[in-house]
VOPAGU-2260 file (C-alpha; in pm, 1 decimal, decimal comma):
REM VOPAGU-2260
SITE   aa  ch    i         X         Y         Z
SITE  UNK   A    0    9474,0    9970,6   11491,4
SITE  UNK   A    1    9650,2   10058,5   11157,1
SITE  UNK   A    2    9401,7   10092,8   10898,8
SITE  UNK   A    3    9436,3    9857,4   10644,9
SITE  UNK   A    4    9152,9    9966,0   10438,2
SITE  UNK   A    5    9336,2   10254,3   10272,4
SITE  UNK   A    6    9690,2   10280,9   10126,0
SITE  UNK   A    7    9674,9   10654,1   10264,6
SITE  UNK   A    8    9690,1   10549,0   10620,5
SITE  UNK   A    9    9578,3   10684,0   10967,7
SITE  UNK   A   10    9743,4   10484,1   11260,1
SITE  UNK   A   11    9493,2   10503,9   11510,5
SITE  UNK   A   12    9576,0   10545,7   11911,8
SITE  UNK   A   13    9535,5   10150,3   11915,9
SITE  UNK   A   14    9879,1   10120,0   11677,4
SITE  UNK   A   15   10076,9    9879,1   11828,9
SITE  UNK   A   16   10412,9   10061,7   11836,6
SITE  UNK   A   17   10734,5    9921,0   11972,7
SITE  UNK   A   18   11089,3   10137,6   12093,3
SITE  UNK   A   19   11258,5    9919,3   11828,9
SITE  UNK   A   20   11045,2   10067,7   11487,1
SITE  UNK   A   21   11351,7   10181,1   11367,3
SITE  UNK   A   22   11586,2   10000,7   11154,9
SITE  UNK   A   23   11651,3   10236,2   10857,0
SITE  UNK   A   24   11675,9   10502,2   11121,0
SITE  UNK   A   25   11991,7   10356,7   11223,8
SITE  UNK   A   26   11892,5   10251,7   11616,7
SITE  UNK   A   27   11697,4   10330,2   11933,0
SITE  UNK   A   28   11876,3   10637,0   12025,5
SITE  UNK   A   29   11813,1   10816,6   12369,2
SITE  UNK   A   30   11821,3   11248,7   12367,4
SITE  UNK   A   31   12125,7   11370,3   12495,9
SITE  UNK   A   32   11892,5   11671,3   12614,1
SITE  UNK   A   33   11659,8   11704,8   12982,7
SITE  UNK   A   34   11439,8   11424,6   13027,9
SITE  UNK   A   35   11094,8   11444,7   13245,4
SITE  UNK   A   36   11069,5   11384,8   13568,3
SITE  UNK   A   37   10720,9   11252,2   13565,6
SITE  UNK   A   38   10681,0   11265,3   13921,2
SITE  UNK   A   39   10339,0   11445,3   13885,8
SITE  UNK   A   40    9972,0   11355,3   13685,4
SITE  UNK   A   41   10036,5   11674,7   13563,9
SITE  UNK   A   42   10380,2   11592,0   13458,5
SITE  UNK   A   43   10231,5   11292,2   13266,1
SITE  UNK   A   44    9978,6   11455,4   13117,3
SITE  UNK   A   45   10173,1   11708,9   12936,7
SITE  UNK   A   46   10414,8   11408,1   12853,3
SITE  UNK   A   47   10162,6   11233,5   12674,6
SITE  UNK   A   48   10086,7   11551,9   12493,7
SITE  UNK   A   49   10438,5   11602,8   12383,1
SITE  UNK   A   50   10443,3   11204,6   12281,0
SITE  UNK   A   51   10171,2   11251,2   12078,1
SITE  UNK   A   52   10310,2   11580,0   11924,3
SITE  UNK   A   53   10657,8   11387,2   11838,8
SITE  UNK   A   54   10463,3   11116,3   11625,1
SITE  UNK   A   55   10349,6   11373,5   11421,8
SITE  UNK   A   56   10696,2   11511,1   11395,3
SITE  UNK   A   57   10805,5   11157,6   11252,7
SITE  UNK   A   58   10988,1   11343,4   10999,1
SITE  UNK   A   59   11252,0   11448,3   11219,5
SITE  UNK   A   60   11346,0   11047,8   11311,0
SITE  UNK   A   61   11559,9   11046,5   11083,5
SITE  UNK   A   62   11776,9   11340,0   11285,4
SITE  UNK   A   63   12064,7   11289,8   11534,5
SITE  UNK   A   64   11957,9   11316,4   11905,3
SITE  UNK   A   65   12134,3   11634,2   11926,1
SITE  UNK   A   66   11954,7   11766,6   11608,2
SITE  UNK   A   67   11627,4   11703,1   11781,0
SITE  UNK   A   68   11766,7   11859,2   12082,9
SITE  UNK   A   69   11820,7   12161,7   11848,4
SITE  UNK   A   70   11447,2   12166,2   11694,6
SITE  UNK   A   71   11340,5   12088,9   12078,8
SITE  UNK   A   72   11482,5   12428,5   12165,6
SITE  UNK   A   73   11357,9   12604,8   11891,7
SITE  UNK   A   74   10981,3   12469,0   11947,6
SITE  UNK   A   75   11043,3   12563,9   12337,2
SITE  UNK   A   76   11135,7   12922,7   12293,5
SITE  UNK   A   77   10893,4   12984,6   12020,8
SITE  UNK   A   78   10621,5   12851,6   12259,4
SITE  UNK   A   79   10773,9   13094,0   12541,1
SITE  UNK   A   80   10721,5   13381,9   12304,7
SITE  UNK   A   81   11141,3   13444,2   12241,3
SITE  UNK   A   82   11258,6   13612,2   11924,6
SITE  UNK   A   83   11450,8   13330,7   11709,2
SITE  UNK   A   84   11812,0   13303,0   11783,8
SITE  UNK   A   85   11887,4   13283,2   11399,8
SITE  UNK   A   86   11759,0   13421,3   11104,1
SITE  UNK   A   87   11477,5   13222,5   10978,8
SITE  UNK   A   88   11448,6   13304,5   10638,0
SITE  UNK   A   89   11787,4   13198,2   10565,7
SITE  UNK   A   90   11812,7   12860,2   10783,6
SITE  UNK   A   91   11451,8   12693,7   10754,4
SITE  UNK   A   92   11542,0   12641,0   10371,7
SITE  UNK   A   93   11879,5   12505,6   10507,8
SITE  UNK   A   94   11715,6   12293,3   10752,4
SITE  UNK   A   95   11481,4   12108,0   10458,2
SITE  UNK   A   96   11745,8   12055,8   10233,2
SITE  UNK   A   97   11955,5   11868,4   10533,0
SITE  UNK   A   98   11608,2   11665,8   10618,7
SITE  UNK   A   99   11551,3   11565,3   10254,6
SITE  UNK   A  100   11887,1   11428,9   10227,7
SITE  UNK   A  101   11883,3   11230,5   10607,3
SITE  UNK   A  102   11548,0   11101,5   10482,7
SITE  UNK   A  103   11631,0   10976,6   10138,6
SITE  UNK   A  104   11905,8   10782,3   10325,9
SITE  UNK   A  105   11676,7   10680,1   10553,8
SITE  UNK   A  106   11424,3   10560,5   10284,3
SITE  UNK   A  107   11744,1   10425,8   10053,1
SITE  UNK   A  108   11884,8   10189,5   10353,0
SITE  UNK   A  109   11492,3   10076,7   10422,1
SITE  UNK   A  110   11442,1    9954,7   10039,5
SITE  UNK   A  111   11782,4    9772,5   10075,5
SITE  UNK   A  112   11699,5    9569,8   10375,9
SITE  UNK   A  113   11306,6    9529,9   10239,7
SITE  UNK   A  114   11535,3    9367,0    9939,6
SITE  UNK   A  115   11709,1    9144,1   10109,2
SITE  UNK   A  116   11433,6    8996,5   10325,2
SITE  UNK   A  117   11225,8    8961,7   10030,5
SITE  UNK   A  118   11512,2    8754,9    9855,4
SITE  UNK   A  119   11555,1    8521,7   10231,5
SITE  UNK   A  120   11143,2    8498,4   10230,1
SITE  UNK   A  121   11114,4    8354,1    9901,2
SITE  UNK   A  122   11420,3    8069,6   10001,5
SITE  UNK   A  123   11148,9    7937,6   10264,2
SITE  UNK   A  124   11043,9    7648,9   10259,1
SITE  UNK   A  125   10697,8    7604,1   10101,3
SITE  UNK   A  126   10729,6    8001,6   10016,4
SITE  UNK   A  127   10637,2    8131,5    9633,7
SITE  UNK   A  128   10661,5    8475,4    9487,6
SITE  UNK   A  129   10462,2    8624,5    9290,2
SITE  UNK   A  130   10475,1    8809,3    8962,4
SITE  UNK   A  131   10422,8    9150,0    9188,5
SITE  UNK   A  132   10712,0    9023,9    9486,5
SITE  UNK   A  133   10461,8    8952,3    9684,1
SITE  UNK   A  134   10616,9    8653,1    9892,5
SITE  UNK   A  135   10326,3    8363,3   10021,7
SITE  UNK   A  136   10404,2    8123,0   10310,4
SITE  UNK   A  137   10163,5    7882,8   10364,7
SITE  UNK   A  138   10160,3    7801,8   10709,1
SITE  UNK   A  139    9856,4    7555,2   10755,4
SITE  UNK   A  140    9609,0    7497,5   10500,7
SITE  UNK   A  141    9272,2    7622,3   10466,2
SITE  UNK   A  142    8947,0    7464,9   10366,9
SITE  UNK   A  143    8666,0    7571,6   10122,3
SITE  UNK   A  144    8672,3    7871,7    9858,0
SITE  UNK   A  145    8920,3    8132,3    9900,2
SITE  UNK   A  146    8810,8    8480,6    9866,0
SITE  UNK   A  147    8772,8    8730,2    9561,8
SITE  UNK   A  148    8865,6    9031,0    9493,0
SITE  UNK   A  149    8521,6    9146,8    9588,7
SITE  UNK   A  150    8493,0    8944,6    9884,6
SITE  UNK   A  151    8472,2    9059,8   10228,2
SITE  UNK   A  152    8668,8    8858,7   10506,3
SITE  UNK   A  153    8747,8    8842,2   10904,4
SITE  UNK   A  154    9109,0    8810,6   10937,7
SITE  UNK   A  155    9355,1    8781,7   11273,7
SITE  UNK   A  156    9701,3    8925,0   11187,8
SITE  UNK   A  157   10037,9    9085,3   11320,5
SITE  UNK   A  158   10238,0    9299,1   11093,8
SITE  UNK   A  159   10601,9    9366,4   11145,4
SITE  UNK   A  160   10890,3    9608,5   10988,1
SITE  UNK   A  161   11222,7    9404,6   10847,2
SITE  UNK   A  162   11406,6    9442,1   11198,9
SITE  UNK   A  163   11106,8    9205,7   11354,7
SITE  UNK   A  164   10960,1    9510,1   11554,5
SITE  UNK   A  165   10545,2    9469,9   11582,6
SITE  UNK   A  166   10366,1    9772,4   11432,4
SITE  UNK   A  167    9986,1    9649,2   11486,7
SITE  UNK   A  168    9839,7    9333,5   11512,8
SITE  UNK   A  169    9457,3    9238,1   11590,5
SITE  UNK   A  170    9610,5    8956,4   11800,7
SITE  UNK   A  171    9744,2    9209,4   12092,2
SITE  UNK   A  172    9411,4    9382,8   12097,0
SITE  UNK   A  173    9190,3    9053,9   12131,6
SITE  UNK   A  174    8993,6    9124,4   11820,9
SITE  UNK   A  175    9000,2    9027,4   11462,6
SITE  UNK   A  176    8908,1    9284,1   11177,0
SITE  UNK   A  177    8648,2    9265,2   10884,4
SITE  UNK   A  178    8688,0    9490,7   10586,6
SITE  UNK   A  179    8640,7    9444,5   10195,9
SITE  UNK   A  180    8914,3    9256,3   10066,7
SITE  UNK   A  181    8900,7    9550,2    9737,1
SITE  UNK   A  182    9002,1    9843,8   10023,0
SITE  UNK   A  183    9299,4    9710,7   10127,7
SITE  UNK   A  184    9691,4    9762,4   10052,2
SITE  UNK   A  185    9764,7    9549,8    9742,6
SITE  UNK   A  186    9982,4    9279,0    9874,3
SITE  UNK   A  187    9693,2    9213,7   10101,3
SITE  UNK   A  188    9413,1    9197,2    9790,2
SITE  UNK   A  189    9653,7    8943,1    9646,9
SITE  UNK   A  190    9765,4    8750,7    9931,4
SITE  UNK   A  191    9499,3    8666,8   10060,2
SITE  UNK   A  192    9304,9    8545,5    9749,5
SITE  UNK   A  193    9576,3    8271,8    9800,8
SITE  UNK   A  194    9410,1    8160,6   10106,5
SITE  UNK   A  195    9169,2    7947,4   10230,2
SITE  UNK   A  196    8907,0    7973,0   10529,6
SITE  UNK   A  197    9133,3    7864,9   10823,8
SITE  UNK   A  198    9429,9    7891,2   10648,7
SITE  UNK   A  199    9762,3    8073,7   10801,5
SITE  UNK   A  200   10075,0    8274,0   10565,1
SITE  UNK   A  201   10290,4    8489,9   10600,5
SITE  UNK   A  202   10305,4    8707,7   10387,7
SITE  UNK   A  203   10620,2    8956,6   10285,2
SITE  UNK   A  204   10500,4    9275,9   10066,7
SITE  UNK   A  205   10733,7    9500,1    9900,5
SITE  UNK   A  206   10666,0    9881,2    9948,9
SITE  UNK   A  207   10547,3    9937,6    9601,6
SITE  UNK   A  208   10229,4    9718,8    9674,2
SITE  UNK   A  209   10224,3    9828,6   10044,7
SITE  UNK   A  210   10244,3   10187,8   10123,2
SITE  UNK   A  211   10533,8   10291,3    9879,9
SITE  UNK   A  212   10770,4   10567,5    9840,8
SITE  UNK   A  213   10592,0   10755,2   10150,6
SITE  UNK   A  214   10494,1   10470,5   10400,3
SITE  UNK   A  215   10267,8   10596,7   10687,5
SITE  UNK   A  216   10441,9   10770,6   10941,8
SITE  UNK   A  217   10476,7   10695,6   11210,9
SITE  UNK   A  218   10473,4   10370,4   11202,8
SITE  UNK   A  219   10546,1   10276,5   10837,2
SITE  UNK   A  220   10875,0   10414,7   10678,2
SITE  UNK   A  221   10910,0   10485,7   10334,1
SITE  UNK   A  222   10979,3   10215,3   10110,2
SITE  UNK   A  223   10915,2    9968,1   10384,0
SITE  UNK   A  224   10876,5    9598,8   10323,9
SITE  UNK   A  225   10633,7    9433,5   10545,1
SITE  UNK   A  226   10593,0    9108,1   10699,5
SITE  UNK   A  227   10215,7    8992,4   10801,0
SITE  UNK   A  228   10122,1    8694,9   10975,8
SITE  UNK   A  229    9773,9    8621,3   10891,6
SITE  UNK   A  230    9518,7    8406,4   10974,6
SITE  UNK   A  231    9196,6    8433,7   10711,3
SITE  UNK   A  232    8867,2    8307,2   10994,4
SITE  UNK   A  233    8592,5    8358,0   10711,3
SITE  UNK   A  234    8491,9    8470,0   10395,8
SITE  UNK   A  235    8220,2    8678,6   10539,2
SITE  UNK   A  236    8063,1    8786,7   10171,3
């Protein structure tokens, strides 16, 4: 799952990820270059490996397919032990000057849209923002004393990016979560003291009081606002 409990994040190999995560990257975009064939185990196997490898290259998402094709190349004949085709001294400092500037646009167009939603969220019906832009939904009514800041709680929830696209949710994996409601990302510490024991929101969290000017690649994007259904079971302590 996406840890929750830290705004430093580690997505975990249970991160819900879709093909879709990718709004202020422009679109889904296939690689003009050789795909797999996948025919084999073997050919899986060292598939998965490369997956894996690419989500932590998330950097680079914000790169044409034919860019990627280009690092792709590089990364292939530098495993295959080939002298580089350019000089690197003078291109790698090229190369993260271009990145910096495709990811600040990236980061720029993600803040815009996180804008926007927040402004369409707070419209809702029944919906009230807070002082922080936190955005609260109540969806059905709780009973009993809602948590404190020093509670601990069992929660069910999905969390998505601004283009709808699921990045985890405790609903897909059968199994709700319990953590101290003081570890969390800020918009959750707040929204959730807004809740009651069998109570539903959604909840829409600007970047600054979810994981900010960095996100947490892969599956959070800088500057990303987030959108949580949640469902608070019990105030455990």
């Amino acid at each position: 799952m996406l840890s929750l409990l830290s705004t430093r994040v580690v997505a975990s190999t249970a991160l819900l990820l879709t093909p879709s995560m990718s709004t202020a990257r422009t679109a889904v975009r296939r690689s003009s270059g050789v795909r797999a064939s996948l025919e084999t185990d073997t050919d899986k196997a060292f598939y998965s490996i490369g997956f894996n490898v690419g989500r932590q290259l998330s950097d680079f998402a914000a790169c044409e397919p034919a860019e990627i094709d280009s690092v792709l190349a590089g990364i292939r004949e530098c495993l295959l032990g080939d002298e580089p085709q350019v000089p690197l001294s003078e291109y790698v400092p090229k190369a993260m000057t271009l990145l910096g500037e495709k990811q600040a646009k990236v980061a720029e167009a993600m803040a815009a849209k996180g804008a926007e939603t927040l402004a369409a969220a707070a419209k809702e019906e029944g919906a009230v923002q807070t002082a922080s832009g936190l955005v609260v939904q109540t969806l059905s009514e709780g009973k009993g004393d809602a948590p404190t800041r020093e509670s601990t709680v069992k929660v069910h929830y999905e969390g998505q990016l601004v283009d709808g696209s699921i990045f985890d949710s405790s609903y897909r994996r059968g199994e709700p979560i319990e953590f101290p409601l003081s570890g969390v990302i800020a918009g959750w510490t707040e929204g959730l003291q807004l809740m009651k024991p069998g109570g539903k929101a959604k909840l829409t969290i600007p970047s600054d009081i979810a994981y900010g000017e960095r996100g947490s690649p892969p599956a959070i994007p800088p500057k990303a606002t987030l959108i949580f259904q949640v469902e608070l079971l019990e105030v455990v302590s």
